[in-house]
N, C-alpha and C positions, 0 to 999 in steps of 0.2 A: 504494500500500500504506500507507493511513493506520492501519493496527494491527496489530502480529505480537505471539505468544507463542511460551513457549520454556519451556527449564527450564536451570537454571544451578548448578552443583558450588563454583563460586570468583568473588569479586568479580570477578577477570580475565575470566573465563566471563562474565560481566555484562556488562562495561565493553565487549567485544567484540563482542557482541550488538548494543549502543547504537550503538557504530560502523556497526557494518553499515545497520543500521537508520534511522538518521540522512543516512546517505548517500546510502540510495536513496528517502529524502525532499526530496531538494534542500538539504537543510543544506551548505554546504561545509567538509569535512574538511582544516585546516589542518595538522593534526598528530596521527598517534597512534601511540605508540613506547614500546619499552619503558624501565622505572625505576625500575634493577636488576632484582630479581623481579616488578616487579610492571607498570602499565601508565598512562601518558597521554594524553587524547587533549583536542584545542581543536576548538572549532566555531564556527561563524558561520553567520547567515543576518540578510541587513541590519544593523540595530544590536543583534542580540542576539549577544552573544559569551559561549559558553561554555566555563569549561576545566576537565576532570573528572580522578580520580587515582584508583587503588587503593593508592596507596603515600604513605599520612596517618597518621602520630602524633594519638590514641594508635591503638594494633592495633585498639580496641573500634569500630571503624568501615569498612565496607565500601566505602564511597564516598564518594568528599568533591567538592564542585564548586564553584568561584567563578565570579561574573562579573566582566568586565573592558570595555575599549574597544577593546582592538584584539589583534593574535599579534607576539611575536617569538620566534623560534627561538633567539635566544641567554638568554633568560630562563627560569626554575625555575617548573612548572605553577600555580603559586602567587604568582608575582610577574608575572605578564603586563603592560599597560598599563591603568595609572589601576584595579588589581584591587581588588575591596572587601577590607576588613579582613580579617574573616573569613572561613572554610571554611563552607559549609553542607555536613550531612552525612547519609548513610544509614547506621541502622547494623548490626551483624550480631548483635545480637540483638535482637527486637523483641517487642512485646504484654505485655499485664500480666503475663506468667509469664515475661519475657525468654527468651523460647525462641528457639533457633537460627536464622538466617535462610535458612542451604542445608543442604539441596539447596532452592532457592526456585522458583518459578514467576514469572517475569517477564511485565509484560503493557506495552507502548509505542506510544504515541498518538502522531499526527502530525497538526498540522492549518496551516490558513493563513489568512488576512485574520478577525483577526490570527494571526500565526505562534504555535505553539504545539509544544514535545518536552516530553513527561512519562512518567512511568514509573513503575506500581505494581509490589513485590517482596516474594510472597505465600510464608512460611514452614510447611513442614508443618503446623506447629499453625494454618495461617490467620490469623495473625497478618502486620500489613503496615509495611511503608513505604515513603515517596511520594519522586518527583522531580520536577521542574517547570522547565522555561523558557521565556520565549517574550514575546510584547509586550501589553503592557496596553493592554485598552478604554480609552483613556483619556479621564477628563469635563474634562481641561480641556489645557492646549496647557504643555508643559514639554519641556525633552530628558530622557532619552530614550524612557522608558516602559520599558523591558525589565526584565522581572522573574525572579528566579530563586529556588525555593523547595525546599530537604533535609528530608527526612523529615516530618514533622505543619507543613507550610508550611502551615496556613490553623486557622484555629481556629472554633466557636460566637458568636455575638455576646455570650452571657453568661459568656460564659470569661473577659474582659477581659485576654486577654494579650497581651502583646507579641508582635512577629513574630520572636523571634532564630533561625528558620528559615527566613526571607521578606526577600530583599534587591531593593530599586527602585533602578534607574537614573531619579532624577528631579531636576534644577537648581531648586530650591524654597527659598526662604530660607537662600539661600550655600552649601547644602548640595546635594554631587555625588551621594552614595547616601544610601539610607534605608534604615534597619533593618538585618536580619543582626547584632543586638545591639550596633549603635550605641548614638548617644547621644541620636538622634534618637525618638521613640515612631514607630511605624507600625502601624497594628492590620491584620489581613486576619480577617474575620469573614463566617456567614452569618446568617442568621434563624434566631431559638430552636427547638429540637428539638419541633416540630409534628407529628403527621400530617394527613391529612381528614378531619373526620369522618363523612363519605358512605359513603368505601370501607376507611377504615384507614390508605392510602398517604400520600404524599408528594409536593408539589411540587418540581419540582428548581429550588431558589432560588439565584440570582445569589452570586459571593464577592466582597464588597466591599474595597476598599485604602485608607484613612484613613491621612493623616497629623494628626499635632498640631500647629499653627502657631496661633500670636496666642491662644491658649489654648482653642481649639475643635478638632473633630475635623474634616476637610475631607474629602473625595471626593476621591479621585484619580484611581480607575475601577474597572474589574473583570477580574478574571481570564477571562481567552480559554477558550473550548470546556469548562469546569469548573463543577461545579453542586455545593453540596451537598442531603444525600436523608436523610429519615430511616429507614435501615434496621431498622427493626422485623418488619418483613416481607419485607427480602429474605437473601439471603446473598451470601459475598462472589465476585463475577464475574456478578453477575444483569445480566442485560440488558433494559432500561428502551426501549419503540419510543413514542415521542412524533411523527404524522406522518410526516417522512420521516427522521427521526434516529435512532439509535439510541448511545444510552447504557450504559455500564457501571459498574457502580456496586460499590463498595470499604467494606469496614470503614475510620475513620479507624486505628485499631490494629488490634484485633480486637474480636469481639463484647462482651466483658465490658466494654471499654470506654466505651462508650455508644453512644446513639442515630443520634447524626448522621455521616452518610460522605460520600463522596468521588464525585462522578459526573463520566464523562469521557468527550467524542462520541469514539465512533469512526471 
């Protein structure tokens, strides 16, 4: 079962979902418990570790997730081992008109070689946002490669922004993680907002992961099972058959937003 949807009332209702979901993907479920009102859970599968929370300061966020190196039980979902700085986060209200995110329709991708869990969280008004984890193509040989990306993790090549939604596990000039609004630059970009012009459509082009080191931008690889599409012609949940794959393809926010989206094998 490399895809389910659902519909979801409360982050808890979310986070739940993921659980389940996750598990009978072969993820191993080290922990998922409640936190106070609300809910935890840690995951692994090889060196990707992930630990997710419905119960994040401020309120304005439904989900919040770090990566870390490893589980203890006796540590706060947020203090795990070797955890990055910061939370990356989804939040509960999204799209240009910050409209409400539930009742939401969730949509959850599994995939492997390389490992891959993400999660698009589609608001009545259509309006989204993303989750991502899983191990990076990687173009050159570093520990550990696992990446983990909250809400708009990937940007346009001409956006030139920062990743502080996009955190790497990568050992690269003394430094343990990159990005997640380090202090480190790390760009996750695709190719400018294109169609064909034969048919109108869209190639679904590779998301690159650059770091800054020695004052250049370097390759570091690409994001597993993830493409972006220029949606001009689709809408969001279109399904994209390229031979024997088939793809699903997301607003990056929602439509007023622009062009370029989010495509992800099923």
């Amino acid at each position: 079962m490399t895809y389910a949807t659902g519909v979801a009332s409360t982050a808890n209702q979310l986070l739940d979902a993921f659980y389940r979901f996750a598990g009978a993907n072969g993820w191993t479920v080290n922990a998922y418990a409640a936190d106070g009102a609300d809910y935890r859970l840690h995951l692994n599968r090889g060196a990707v570790w992930a630990d997710f929370s419905t119960h994040h300061a401020p309120a304005s966020y439904a989900l919040a997730l770090k990566g870390s190196t490893g589980y203890s039980s006796a540590r706060a979902w947020d203090n795990q081992p070797d955890a990055i700085s910061s939370a990356l986060t989804c939040p509960n209200r999204v799209g240009t008109q910050s409209a409400s995110l539930f009742p939401c329709t969730w949509h959850l991708f599994a995939q492997t070689n390389p490992d891959l869990l993400a999660g698009v969280f589609v608001s009545p008004a259509q309006a989204n946002t993303h989750f991502a984890v899983g191990q990076l193509i990687q173009t050159g040989i570093y520990d550990s490669g696992a990446f983990y990306g909250g809400h708009q993790f990937w940007a346009p090549a001409v956006s030139n922004y920062y990743a502080h939604q996009l955190a790497l596990r990568a050992e690269v000039d003394g430094y343990r993680w990159l990005g997640a609004g380090g202090s480190v630059p790390l760009w996750r970009d695709g190719p400018p907002e294109t169609t064909n012009q034969f048919n109108g459509l869209a190639p679904l082009m590779p998301i690159r992961v650059m770091v800054q080191s020695g004052g250049y931008g370097v390759l570091l690889g690409f994001l597993p099972h993830l493409r972006c599409v220029h949606m001009q012609h689709f809408n969001n949940g279109d399904t994209v058959t390229i031979g024997a794959d088939e793809w699903m393809v997301f607003f990056r926010s929602d439509r007023a937003a622009g062009g370029v989206g989010l495509a992800l094998r099923k």
